[in-house]
N, C-alpha and C positions, 0 to 999 in steps of 0.2 A: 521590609524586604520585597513584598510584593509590587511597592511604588518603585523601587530602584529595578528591580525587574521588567519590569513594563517601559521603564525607560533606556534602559539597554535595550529591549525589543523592536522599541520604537524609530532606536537610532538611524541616522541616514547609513549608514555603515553596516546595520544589522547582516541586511540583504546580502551584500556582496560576502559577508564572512558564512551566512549560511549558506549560498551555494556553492564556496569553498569548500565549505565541512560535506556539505553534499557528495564534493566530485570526489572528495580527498579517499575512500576507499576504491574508487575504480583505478585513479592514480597508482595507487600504493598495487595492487592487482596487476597493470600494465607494468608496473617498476618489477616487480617481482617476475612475471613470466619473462621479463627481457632480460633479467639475470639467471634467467633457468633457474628459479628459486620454489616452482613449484611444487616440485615434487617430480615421483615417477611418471604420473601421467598428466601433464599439466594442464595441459586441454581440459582434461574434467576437472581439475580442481580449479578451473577459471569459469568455465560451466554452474558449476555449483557453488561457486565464490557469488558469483550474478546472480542466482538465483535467492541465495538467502540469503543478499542486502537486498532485495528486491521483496521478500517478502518480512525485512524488519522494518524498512520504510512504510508499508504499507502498512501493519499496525503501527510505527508511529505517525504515520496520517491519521489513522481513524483514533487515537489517542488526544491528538490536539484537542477538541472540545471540552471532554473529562477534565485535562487537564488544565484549560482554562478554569473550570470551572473549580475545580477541586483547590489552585495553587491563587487565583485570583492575577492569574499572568493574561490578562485579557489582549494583550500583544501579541502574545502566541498566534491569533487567528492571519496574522500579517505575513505570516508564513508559510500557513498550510496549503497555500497551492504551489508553495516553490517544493514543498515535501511531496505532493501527489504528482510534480511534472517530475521529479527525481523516481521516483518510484513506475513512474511509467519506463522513462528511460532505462533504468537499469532490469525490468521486464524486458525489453527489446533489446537490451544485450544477451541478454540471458538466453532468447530463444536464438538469434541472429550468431550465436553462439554455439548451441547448439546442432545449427541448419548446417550451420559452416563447418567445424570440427568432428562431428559425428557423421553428416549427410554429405559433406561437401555443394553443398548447395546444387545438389537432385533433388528436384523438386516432386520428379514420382517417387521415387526415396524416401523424401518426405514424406508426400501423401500416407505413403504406405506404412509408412513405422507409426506416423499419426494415428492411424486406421487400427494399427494392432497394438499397440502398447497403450494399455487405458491414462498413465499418469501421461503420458506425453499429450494425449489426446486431453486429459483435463487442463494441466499445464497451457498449451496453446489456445484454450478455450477462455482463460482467465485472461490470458495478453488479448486476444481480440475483444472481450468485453471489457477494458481497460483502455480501447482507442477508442469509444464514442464520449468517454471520461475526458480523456486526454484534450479531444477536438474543442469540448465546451469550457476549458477551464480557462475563458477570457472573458473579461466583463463583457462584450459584445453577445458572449453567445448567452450569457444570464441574460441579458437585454430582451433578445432574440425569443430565445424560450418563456418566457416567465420564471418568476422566483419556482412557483409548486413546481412546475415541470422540471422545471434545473434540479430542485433539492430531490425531486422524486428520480430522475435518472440517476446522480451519484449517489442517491440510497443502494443502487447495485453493484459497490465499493462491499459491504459484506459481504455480497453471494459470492464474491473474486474472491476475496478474504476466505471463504471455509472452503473454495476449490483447489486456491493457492496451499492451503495445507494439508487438503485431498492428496496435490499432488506431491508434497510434501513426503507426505505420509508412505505412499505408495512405492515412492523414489527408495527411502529408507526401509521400507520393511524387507526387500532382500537382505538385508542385513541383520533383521531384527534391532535397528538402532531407533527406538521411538521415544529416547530422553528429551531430547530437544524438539519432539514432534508435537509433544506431551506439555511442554510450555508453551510455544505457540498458538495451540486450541486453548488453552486456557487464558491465554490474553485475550484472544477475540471473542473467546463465551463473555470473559468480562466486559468488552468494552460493547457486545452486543447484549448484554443482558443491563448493563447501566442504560444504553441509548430505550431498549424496551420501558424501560422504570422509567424515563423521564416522559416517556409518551404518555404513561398510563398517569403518570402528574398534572400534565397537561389536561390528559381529557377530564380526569378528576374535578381539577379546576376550573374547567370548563363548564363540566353538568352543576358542579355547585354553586355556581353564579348567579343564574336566571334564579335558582331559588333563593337566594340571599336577596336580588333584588326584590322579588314577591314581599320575605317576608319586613323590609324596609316598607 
């Protein structure tokens, strides 16, 4: 299963049908508000339509490794930066969205509701710490940077991750609705507490080396 997987993954084809699977819910969102299908207030439900494919891409980006590892789909990694440039993009609708629907692109407006609304204030903080992600996610800028420095800036892909559902969080509790808030943090505890365990494997493996060779 996992060879016939990897080989589906691998195909010349993969790509193009993943960034179809990609686009196909902003589609399906733009098909919808142009038949007045949104609902009463469509503007927020296209608002918050962006915002939370925006933050399921983003743990399924930080997902891909686990999952390689877990499922033996080692092709998966062939993909996860088409998943982190989707995940950017649909961040930048979401706020661009926002600016526009809400603010009408007043930018003291902006400023200002930035300034007093704390989720909005976290929210816009996650999209600006997700464009120096976005800028390096070409072999050029790995080149550029080094490996460490490259792997050490998108390690701050988590801290967007528990802002993102800061803001999450914050969005929904005038409502008291924290069901879906409540699995969210629970994917990112897990896929930050697996990445922490594998660290601590590492080092493990690491400090017990030099001894094993000693005692050879």
């Amino acid at each position: 299963m996992a060879v016939d997987a990897n080989r589906l993954l691998a195909h010349r084809a993969a790509k193009p049908v993943v960034w179809l699977a990609l686009a196909g819910p902003l589609a399906w969102l733009v098909a919808r508000a142009m038949a007045d299908a949104l609902g009463a207030n469509p503007a927020e439900a296209l608002v918050r339509g962006l915002g939370d494919l925006t933050l399921r891409l983003l743990l399924l980006t930080l997902a891909v490794t686990p999952l390689r590892q877990w499922t033996g789909w080692h092709q998966l990694l062939r993909h996860r930066r088409a998943l982190g440039v989707a995940t950017f993009a649909y961040a930048t609708l979401h706020w661009a969205a926002y600016a526009w629907f809400d603010q009408g692109w007043a930018w003291d407006a902006i400023v200002a509701d930035v300034a007093k609304r704390p989720f909005i204030l976290v929210g816009t903080l996650a999209w600006l710490l997700l464009l120096p992600l976005a800028a390096t996610s070409f072999n050029g800028a790995i080149r550029a940077l080094g490996g460490r420095r490259w792997q050490a800036l998108h390690r701050a892909v988590y801290a967007i991750g528990g802002l993102a559902i800061l803001h999450f969080f914050w969005m929904r509790s005038g409502k008291r609705l924290y069901g879906e808030v409540a699995v969210y943090a629970a994917v990112l505890a897990l896929l930050l507490g697996w990445r922490l365990w594998q660290r601590q494997r590492r080092q493990r493996a690491a400090a017990a080396s030099p001894a094993r060779g000693v005692g050879h």
